[in-house]
SEMARMAR-857627 format. One line per 4 residues: their letters; for each residue x, y, z of N, C-alpha, C. Coordinates in steps of 0.02 Angstrom, whole numbers, padded with zeros to 5 digits, always signed. Layout:
BEGIN
a = X:Y:Z:X:Y:Z:X:Y:Z  ...
//
This chain:
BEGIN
xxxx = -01518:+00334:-00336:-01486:+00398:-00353:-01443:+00421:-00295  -01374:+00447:-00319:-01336:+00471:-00256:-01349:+00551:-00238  -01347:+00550:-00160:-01335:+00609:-00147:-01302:+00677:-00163  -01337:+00721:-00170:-01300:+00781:-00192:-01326:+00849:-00150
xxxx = -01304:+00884:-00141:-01327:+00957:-00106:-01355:+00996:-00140  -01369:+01059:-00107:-01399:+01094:-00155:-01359:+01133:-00228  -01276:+01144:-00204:-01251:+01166:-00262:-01219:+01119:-00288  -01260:+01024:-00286:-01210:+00979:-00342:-01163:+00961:-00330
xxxx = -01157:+00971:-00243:-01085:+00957:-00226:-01074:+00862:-00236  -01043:+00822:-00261:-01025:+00759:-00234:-01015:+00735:-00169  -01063:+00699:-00134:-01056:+00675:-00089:-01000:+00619:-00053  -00967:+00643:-00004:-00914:+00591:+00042:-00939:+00572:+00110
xxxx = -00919:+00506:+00135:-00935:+00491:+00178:-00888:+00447:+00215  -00859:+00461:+00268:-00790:+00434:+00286:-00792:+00388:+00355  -00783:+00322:+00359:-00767:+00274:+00381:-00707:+00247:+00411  -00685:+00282:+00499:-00642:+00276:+00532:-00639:+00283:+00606
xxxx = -00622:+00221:+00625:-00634:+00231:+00707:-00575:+00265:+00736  -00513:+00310:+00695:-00493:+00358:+00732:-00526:+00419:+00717  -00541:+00454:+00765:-00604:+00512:+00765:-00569:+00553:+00749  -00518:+00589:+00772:-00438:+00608:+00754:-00425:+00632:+00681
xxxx = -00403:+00553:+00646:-00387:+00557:+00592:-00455:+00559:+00552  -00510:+00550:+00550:-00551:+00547:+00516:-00593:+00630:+00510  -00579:+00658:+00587:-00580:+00732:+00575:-00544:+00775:+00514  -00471:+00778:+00512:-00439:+00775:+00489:-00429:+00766:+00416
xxxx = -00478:+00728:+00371:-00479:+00724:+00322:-00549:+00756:+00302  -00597:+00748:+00353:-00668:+00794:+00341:-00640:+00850:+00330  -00590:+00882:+00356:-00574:+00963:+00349:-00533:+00966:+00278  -00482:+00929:+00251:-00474:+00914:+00189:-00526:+00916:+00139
xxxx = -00565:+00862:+00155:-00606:+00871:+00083:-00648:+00940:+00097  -00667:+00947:+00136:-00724:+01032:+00155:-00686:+01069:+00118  -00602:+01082:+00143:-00581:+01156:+00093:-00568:+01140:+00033  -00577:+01080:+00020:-00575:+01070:-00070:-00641:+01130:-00084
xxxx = -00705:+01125:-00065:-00753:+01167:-00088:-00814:+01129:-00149  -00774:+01073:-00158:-00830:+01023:-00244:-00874:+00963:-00179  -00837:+00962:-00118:-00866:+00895:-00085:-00897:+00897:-00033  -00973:+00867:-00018:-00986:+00883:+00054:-00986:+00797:+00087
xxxx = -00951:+00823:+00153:-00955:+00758:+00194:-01015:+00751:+00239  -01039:+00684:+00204:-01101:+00669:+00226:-01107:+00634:+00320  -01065:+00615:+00322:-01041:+00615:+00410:-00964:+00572:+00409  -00958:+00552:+00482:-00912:+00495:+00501:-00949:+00470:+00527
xxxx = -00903:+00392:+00523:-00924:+00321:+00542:-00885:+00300:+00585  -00881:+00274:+00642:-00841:+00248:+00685:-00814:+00199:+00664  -00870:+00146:+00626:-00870:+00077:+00621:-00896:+00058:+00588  -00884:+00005:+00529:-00896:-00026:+00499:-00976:-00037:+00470
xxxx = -01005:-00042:+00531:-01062:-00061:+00540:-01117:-00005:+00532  -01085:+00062:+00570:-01113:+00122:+00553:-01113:+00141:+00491  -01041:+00132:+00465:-01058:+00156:+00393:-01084:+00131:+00346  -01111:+00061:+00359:-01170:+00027:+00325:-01232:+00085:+00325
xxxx = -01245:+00090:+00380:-01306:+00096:+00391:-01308:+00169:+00360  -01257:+00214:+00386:-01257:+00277:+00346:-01254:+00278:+00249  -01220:+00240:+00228:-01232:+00210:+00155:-01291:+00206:+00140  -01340:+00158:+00180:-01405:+00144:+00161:-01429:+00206:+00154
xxxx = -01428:+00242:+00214:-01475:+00307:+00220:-01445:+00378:+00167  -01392:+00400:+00150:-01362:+00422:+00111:-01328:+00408:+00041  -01329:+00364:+00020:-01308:+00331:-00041:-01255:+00373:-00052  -01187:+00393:-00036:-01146:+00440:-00055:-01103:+00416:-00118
xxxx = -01071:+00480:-00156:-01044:+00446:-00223:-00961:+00414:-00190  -00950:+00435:-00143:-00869:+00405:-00119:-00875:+00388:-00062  -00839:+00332:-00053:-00839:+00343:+00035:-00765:+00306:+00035  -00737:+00346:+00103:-00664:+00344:+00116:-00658:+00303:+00183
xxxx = -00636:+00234:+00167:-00633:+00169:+00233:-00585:+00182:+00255  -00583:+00162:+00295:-00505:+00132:+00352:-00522:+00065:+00333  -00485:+00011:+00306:-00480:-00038:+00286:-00459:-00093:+00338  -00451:-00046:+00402:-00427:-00094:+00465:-00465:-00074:+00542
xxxx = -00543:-00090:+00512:-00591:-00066:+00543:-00582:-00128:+00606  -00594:-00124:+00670:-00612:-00172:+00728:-00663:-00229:+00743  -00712:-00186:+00720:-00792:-00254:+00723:-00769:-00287:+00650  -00753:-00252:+00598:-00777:-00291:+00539:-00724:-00305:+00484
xxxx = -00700:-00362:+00462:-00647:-00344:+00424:-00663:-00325:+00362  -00586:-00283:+00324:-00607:-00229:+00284:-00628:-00254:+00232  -00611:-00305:+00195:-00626:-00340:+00125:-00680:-00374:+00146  -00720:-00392:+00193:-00810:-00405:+00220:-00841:-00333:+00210
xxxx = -00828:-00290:+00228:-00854:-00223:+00246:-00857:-00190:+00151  -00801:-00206:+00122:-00802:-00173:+00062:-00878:-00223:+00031  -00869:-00291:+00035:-00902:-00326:+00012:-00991:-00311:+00021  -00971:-00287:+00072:-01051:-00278:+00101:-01088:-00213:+00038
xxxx = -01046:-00179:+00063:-01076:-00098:+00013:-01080:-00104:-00051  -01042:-00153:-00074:-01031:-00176:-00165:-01121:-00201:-00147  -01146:-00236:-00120:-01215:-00279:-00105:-01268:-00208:-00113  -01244:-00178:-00055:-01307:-00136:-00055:-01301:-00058:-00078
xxxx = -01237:-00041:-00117:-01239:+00026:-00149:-01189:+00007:-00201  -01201:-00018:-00252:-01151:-00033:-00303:-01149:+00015:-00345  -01167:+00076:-00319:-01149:+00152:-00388:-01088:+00153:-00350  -01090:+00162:-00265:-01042:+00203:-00233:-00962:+00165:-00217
xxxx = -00938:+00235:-00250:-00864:+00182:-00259:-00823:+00200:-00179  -00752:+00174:-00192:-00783:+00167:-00129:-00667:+00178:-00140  -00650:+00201:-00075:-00567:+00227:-00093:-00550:+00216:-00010  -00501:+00163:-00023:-00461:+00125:+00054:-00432:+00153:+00083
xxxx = -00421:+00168:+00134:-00349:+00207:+00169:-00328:+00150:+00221  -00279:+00164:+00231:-00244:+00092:+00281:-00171:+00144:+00320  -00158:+00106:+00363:-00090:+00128:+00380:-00015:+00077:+00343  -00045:+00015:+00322:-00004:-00017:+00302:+00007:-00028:+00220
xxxx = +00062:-00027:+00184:+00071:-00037:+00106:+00088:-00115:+00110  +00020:-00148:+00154:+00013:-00225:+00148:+00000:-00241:+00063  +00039:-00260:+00009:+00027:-00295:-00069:-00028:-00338:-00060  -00023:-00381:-00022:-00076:-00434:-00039:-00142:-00405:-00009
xxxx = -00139:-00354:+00042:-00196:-00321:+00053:-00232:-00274:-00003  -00196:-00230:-00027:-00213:-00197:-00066:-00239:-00251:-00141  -00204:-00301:-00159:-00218:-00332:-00212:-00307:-00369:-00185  -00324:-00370:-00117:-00375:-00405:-00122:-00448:-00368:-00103
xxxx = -00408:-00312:-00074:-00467:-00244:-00090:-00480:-00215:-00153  -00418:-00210:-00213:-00481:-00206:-00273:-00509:-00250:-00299  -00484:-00319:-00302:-00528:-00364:-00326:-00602:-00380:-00313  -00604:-00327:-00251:-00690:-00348:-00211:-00720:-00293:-00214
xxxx = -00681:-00233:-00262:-00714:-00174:-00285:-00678:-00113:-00271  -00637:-00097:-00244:-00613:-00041:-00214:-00589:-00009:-00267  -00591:+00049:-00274:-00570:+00101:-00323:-00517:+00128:-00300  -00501:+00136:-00260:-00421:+00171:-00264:-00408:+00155:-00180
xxxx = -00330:+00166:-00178:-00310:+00168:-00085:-00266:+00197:-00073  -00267:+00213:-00015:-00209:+00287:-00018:-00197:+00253:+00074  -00130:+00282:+00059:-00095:+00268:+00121:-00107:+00334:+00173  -00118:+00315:+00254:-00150:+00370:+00290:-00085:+00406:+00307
xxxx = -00045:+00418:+00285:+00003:+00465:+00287:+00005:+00508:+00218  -00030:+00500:+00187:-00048:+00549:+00097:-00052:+00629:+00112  +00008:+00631:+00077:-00002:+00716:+00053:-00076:+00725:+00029  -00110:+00797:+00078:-00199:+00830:+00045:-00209:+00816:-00034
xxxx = -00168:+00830:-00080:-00160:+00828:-00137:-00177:+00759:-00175  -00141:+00723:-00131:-00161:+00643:-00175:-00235:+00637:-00142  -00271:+00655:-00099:-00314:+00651:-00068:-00374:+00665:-00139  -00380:+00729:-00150:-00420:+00756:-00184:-00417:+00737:-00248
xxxx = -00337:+00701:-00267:-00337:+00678:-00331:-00368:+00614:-00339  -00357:+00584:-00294:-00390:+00508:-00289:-00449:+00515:-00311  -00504:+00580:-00274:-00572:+00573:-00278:-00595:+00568:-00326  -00547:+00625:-00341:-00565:+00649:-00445:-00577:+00608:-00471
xxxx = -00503:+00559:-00473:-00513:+00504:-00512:-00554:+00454:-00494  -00566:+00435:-00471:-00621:+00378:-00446:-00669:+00400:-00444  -00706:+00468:-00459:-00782:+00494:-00467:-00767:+00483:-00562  -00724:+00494:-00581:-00710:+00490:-00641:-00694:+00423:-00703
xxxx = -00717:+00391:-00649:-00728:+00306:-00665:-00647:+00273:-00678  -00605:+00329:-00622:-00516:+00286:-00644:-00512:+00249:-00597  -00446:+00213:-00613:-00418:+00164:-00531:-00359:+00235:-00493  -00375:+00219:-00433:-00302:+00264:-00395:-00234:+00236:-00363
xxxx = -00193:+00248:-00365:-00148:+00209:-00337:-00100:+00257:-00343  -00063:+00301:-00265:-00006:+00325:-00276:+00043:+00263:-00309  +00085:+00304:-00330:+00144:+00274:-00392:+00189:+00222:-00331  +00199:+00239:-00279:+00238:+00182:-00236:+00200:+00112:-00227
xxxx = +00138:+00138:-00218:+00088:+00073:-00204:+00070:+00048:-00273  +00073:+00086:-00324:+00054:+00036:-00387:+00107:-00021:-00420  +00183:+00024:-00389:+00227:-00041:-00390:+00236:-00084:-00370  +00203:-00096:-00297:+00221:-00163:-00249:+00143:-00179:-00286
xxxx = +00104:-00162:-00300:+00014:-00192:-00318:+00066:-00226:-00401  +00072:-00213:-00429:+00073:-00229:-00493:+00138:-00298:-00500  +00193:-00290:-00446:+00247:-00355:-00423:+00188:-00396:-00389  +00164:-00388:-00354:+00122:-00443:-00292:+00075:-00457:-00356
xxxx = +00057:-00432:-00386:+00006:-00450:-00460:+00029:-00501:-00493  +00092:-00484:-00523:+00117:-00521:-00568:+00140:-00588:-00546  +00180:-00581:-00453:+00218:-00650:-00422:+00136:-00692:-00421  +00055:-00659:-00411:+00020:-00699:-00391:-00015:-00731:-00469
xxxx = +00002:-00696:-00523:-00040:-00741:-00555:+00002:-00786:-00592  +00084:-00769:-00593:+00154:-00838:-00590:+00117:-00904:-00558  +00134:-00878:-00481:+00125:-00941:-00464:+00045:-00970:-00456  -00008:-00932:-00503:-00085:-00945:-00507:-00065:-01000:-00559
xxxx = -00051:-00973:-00605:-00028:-01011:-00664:+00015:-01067:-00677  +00047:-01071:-00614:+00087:-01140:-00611:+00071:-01194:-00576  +00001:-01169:-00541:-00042:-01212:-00499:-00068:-01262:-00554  -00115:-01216:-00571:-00187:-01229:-00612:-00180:-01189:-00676
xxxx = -00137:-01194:-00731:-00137:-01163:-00786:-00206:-01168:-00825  -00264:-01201:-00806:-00324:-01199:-00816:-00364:-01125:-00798  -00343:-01116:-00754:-00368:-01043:-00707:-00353:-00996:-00751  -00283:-00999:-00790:-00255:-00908:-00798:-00296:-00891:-00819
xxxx = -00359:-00896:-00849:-00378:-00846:-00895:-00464:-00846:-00862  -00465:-00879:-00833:-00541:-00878:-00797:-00563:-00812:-00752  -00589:-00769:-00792:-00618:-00690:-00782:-00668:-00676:-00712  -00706:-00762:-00707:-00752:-00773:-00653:-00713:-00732:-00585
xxxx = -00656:-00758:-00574:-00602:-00751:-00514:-00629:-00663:-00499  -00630:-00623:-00544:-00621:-00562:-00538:-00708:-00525:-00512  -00765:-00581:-00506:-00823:-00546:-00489:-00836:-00562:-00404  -00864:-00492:-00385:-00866:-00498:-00308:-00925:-00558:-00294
xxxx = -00947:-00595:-00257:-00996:-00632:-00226:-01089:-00603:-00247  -01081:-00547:-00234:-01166:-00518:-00269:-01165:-00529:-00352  -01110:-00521:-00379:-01092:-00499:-00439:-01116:-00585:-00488  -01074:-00633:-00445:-01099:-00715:-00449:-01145:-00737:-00451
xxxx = -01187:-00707:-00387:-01264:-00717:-00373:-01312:-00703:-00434  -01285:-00645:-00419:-01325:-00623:-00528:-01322:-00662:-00572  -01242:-00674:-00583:-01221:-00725:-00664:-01270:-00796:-00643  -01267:-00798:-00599:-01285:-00878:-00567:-01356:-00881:-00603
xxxx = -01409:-00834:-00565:-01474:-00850:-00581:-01478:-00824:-00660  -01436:-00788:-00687:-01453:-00771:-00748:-01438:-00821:-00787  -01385:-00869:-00769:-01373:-00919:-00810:-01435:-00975:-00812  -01483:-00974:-00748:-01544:-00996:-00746:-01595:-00994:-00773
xxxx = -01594:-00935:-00818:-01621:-00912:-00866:-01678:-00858:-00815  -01653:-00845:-00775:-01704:-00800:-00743:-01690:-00722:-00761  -01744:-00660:-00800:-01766:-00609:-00786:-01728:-00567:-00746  -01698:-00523:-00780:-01680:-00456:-00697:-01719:-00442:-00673
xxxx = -01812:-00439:-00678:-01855:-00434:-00630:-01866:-00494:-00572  -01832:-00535:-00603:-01812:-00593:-00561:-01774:-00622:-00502  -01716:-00584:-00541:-01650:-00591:-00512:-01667:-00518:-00433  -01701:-00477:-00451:-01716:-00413:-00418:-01756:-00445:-00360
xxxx = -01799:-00487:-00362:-01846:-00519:-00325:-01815:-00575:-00270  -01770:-00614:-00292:-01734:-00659:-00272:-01691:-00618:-00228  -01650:-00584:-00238:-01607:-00550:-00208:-01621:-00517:-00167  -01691:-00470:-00168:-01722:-00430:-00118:-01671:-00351:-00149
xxxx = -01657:-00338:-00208:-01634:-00277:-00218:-01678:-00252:-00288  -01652:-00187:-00305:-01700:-00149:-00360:-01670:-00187:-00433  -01719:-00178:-00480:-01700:-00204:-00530:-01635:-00146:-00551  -01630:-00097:-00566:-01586:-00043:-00573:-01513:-00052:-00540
xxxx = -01517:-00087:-00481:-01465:-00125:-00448:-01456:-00201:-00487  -01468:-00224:-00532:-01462:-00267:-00540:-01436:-00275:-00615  -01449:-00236:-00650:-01413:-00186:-00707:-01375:-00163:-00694  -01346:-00114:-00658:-01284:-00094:-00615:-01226:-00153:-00612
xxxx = -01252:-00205:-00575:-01218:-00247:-00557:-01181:-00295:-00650  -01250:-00308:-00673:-01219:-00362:-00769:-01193:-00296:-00785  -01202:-00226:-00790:-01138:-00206:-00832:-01085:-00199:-00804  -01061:-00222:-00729:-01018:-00237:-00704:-00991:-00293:-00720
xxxx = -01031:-00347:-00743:-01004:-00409:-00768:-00991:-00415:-00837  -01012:-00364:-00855:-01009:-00364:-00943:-00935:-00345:-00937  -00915:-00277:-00910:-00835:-00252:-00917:-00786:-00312:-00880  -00811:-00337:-00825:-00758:-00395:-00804:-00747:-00452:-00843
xxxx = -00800:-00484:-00872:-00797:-00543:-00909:-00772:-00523:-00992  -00774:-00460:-01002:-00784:-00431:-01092:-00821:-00463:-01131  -00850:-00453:-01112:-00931:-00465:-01145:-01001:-00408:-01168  -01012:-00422:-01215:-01065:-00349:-01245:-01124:-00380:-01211
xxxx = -01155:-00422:-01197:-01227:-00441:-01193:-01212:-00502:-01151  -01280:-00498:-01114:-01305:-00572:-01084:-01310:-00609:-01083  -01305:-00640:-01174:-01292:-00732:-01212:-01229:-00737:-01191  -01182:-00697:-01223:-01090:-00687:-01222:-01088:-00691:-01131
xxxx = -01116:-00668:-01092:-01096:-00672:-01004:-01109:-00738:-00983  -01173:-00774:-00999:-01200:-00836:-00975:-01152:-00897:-01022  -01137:-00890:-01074:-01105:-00918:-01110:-01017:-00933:-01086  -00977:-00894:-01067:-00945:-00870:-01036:-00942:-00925:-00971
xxxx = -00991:-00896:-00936:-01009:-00914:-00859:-01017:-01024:-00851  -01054:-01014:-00902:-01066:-01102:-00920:-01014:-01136:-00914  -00950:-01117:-00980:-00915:-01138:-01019:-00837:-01127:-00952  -00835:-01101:-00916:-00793:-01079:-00871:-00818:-01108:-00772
xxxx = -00877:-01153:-00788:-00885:-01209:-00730:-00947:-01140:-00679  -00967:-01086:-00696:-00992:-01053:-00634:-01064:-01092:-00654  -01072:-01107:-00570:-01136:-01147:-00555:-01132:-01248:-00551  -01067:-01261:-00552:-01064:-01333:-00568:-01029:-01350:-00492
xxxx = -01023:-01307:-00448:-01040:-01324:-00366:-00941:-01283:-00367  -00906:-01288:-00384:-00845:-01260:-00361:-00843:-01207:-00370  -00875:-01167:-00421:-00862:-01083:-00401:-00937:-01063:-00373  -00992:-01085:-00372:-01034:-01050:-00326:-01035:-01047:-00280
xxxx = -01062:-01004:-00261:-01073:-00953:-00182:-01150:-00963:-00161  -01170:-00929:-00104:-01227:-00927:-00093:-01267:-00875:-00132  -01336:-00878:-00148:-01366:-00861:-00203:-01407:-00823:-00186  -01426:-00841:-00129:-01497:-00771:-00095:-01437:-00771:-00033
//
């Protein structure tokens, strides 16, 4: 269950080793008045640990953290708080960056020069189960989209349509043992996470793969090579 205050506020938790700028947006979301910020993180590593201990419903990265890189760091929190979504900030409108932070979960990214306004709108939307993307960045995301799945498709026209591509590494781990025929009390055990996290995670795979049920995901998963040694990952 995520954090909330006493008046229901939605919890934020912001992830930036400029102390500066990360001030700076704590005072943003505060005079919004709907959000309380659950602290800052210097680093990467802190805001693991603050995640664990706070489960917040947003948390706002610097995507160009020092100890840890940012698409590891996103990856990590998808593992151990997969309610909490999670909204990039960067200084750079890097395309291929941004294209590979949502693929590993990121809900929206906003450039650290953002008018307060897109700030609070982002949240909205991404507490609101949307994607965010100011309108400049959804154009270079949606060209770098299209040039990458051109030339995906002219590789390996086998690939275009393989949905697997689109699940983070925990997300695999799941399909993997489920295709094993193992139990979400199973899969919960193996993994060392809650079964409730582990449900979280297949109806995450249900919307990526489009799939209603667990025959249709494993079926899917078989028939599309996951587990035949080229798309698996490590499993525990």
């Amino acid at each position: 269950m995520h954090s909330f205050d006493i008046y229901g506020k939605k919890s934020v938790l912001i992830v930036d080793d400029n102390y500066d700028h990360a001030s700076g947006i704590r005072e943003l979301v505060r005079l919004e008045g709907r959000f309380e910020v659950k602290g800052i993180a210097a680093s990467a590593a802190i805001g693991i640990s603050l995640i664990k201990k706070h489960k917040p419903d947003i948390v706002l990265m610097d995507i160009n953290m020092p100890d840890m890189d940012g698409i590891t760091a996103i990856q990590e929190i998808q593992k151990i708080e997969p309610e909490t979504k999670i909204i990039a900030l960067t200084g750079y409108d890097d395309s291929d960056l941004i294209f590979r932070a949502m693929k590993v979960g990121t809900r929206g990214y906003l450039l650290k020069t953002m008018a307060a306004s897109q700030l609070t709108r982002a949240i909205e939307e991404v507490l609101a189960g949307k994607i965010y993307l100011p309108s400049a960045l959804a154009v270079k995301f949606f060209d770098h989209f299209q040039t990458t799945v051109k030339e995906g498709s002219a590789a390996k026209a086998s690939d275009e349509e393989n949905l697997l591509s689109f699940l983070t590494q925990r997300e695999e781990e799941v399909l993997t043992l489920l295709t094993q025929g193992t139990t979400y009390k199973g899969v919960a055990k193996q993994l060392f996470i809650s079964e409730t996290t582990v449900k979280t995670h297949v109806n995450n795979i249900f919307q990526k793969l489009q799939v209603n049920d667990r025959t249709q995901a494993v079926l899917y998963a078989i028939n599309h090579g996951l587990g035949s040694g080229s798309k698996m990952k490590t499993a525990v």
